[in-house]
C-alpha positions in Angstrom: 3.3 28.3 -10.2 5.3 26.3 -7.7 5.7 22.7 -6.8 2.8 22.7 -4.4 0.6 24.6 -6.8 1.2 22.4 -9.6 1.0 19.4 -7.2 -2.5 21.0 -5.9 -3.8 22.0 -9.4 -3.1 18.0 -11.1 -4.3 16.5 -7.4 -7.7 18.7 -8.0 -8.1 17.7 -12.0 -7.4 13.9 -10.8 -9.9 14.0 -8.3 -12.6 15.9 -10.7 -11.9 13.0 -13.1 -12.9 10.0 -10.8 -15.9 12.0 -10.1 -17.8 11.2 -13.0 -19.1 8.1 -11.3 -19.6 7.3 -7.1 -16.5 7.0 -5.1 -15.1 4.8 -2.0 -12.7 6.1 0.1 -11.0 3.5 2.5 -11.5 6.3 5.1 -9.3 6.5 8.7 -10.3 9.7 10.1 -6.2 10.8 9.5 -5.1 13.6 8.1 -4.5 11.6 4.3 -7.4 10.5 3.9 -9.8 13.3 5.4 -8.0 15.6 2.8 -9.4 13.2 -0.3 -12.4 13.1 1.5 -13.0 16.8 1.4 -11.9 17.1 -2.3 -13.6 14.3 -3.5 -16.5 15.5 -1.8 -16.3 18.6 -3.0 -15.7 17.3 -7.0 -18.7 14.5 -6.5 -21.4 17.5 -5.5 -20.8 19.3 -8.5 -21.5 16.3 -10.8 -24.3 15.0 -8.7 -22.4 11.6 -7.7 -21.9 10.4 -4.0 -18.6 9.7 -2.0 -18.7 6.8 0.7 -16.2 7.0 2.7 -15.5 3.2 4.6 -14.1 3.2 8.2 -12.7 -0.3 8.8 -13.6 -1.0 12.5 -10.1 -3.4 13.4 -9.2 -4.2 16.8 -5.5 -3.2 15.5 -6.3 0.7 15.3 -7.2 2.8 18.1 -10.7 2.9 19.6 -10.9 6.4 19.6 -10.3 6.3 15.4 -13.9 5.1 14.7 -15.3 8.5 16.6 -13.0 10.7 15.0 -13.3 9.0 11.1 -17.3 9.5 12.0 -16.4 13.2 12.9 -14.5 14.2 9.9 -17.0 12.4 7.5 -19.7 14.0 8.9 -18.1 17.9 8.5 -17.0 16.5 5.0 -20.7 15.5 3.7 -20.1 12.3 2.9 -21.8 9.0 3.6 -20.2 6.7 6.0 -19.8 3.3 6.3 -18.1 1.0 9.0 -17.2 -2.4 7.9 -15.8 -5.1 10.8 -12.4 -7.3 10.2 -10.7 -9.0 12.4 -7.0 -8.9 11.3 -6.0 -12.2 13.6 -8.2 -14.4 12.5 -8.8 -13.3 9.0 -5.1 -12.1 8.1 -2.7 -14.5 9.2 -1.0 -12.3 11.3 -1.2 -13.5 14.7 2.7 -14.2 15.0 3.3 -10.7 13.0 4.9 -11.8 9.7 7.3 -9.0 8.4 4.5 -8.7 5.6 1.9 -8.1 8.2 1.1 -5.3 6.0 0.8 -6.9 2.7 -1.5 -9.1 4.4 -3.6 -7.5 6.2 -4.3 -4.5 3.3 -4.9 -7.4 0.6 -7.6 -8.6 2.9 -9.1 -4.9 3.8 -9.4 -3.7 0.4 -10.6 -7.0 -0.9 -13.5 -6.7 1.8 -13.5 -2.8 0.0 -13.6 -3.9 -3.7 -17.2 -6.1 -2.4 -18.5 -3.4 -1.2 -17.8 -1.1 -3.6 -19.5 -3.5 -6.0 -22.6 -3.7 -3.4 -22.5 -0.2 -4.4 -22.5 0.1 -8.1 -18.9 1.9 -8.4 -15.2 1.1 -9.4 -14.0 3.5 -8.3 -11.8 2.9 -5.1 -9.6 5.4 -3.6 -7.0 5.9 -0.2 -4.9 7.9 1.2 -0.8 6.9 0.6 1.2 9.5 0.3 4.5 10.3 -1.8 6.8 9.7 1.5 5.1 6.4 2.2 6.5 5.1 -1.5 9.8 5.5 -0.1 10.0 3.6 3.2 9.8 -0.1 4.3 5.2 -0.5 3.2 4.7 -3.8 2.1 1.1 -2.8 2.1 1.6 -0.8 -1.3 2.2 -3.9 -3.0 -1.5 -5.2 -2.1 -3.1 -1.9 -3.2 -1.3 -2.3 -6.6 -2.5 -6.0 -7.1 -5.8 -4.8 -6.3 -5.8 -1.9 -8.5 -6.4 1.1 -5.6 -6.2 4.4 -6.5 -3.8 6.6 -4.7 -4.2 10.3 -6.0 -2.0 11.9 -3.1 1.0 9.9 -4.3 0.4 10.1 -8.0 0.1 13.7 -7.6 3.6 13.5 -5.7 2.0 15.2 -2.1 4.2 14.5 0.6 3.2 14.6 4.3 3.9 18.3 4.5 2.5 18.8 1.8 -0.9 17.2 2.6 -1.6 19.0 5.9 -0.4 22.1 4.6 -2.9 21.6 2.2 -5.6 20.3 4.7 -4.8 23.6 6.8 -6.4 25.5 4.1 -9.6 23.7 4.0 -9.7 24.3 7.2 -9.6 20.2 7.7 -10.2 19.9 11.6 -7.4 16.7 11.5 -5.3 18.6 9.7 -2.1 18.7 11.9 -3.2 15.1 14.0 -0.6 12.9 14.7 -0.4 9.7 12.5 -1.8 6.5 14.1 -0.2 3.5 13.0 -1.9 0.1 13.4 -0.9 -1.1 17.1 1.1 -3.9 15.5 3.8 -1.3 14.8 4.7 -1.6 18.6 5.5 -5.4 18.9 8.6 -7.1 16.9 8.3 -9.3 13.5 7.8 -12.6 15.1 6.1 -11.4 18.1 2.3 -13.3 18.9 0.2 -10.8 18.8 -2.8 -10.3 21.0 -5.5 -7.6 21.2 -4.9 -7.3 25.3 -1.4 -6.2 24.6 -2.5 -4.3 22.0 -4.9 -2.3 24.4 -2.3 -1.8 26.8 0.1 -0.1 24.7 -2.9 2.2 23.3 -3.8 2.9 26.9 0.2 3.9 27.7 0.1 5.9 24.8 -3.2 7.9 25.5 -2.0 8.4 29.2 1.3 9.9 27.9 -0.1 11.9 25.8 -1.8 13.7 28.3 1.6 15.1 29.7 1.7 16.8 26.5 3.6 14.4 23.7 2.7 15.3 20.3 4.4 11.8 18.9 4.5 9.5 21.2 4.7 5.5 20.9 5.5 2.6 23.0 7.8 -0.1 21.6 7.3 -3.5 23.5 9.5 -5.9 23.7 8.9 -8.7 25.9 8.0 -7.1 29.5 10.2 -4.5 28.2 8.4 -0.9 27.2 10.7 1.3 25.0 9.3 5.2 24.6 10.0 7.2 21.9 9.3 11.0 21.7 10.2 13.8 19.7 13.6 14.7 20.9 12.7 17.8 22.1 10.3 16.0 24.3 12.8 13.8 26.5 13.6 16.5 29.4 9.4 16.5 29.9 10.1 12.4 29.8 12.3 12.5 32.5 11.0 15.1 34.5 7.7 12.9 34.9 9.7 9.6 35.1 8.5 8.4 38.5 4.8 8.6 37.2 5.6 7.6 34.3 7.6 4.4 35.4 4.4 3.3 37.9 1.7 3.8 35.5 3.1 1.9 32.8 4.4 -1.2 35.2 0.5 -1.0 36.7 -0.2 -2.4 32.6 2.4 -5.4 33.2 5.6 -3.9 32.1 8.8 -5.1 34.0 11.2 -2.1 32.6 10.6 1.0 31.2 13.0 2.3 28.8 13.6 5.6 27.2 15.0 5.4 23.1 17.9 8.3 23.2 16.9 8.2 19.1 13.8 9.9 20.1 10.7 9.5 17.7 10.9 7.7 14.7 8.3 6.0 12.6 8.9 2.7 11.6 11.6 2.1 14.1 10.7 -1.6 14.3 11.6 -1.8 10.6 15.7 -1.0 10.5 16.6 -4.9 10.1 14.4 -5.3 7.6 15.4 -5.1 3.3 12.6 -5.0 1.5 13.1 -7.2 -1.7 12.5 -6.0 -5.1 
């Protein structure tokens, strides 16, 4: 066997393990944790057990995330539930703390951990993946405290590795862009607010319609910063006019194009994480 297969055959036996008792899956509708959904799915229905997979409904995330998560859990079989936070008030995030992350997972899977109790089960499970252990996620640290199970990077699955394998379960998210929480857009120190929050989602969805796969908008101040895949700049700048009015019609002074192109975490390069 190969990597992968070994990768796919100890992912598999983990996931048939925790499915000797109910399971819940801090479900987003991505591509990470759609593919735990489907195998955990799959592993409960054998043993008679249930899977609930838990959508948190945040104003930080994308409207649109809520009707897709619903989607996915509804081709995988499993029984969805939506629980509300509100990050800002709840979190302590309003003036985005570089640990923004930390915080705001320690308070989501806390909220999870109740209602898995509600639920008779121990058994808590999400969706980071090998790559994520080796960039700047404070948010790892609060799924350790709170002992969260995360199969896909015990199992070493990187990104590829994941949609590859959600291609051949036919996983309809399978090759979706991520969607990082909409704090990502604003600098550490920044006050955050859900209105600017719902204009860079709105930018973003409005690009996205000339054809970006990755697209996000970086704001700083009345300053928009895009980044694209690099191959995706000459369709940037051949749409610039339109571009330039429908973004300053959401309150942006300057529109500005990063020449690095794409890159997740880009507001994270000052940042060394302690250890």
């Amino acid at each position: 066997m190969n990597n992968y297969e070994e990768k796919r055959k100890q992912l598999l036996e983990r996931i048939e393990c925790l499915a000797k008792e109910n399971i819940v899956l801090a479900f987003s509708g991505g591509v990470d944790s759609s593919l735990l959904l489907k195998i955990c799915c799959d592993a409960s229905k054998k043993r008679g057990k249930k899977v609930y997979a838990i959508t948190v409904h945040t104003e930080l995330h994308p409207m649109k995330d809520i009707e897709i998560a619903t989607a996915v859990a509804k081709e995988a079989g499993a029984e969805h539930r939506i629980v509300r936070i509100d990050e800002l008030q709840e979190a302590g995030i309003k003036y985005n703390p570089v640990d923004r992350c930390y915080l705001c997972k320690k308070l989501l899977f806390s909220r999870l951990k109740q209602k898995a109790k509600e639920l008779g089960t121990q058994t808590i499970v999400e969706g980071t993946n090998e790559d994520d252990l080796h960039v700047y996620r404070p948010g790892i640290r609060a799924l350790k405290e709170l002992e969260i199970l995360s199969p896909l990077a015990e199992c070493g699955f990187t990104k590829k590795e994941v949609r590859k394998l959600a291609e051949e379960y036919g996983i309809s998210v399978a090759n979706r862009p991520s969607t990082p929480c909409m704090a990502t857009r604003f600098p550490y120190g920044a006050e955050l607010d859900y209105g600017g929050m719902r204009c860079v989602e709105e930018g973003e969805e409005w690009l996205k319609t000339l054809g970006f796969y990755n697209v996000r908008i970086r704001v700083h101040g009345n300053i928009a910063r895009i980044e694209v895949d690099e191959k995706d700049m000459a369709i940037l700048l051949k749409n610039r006019i339109k571009i330039t009015e429908k973004l300053k019609t959401l309150g942006y002074s300057y529109i500005t194009i990063d020449l690095e192109g794409f890159r997740s975490g880009s507001m994270d390069i000052d940042i060394v994480e302690k250890n």
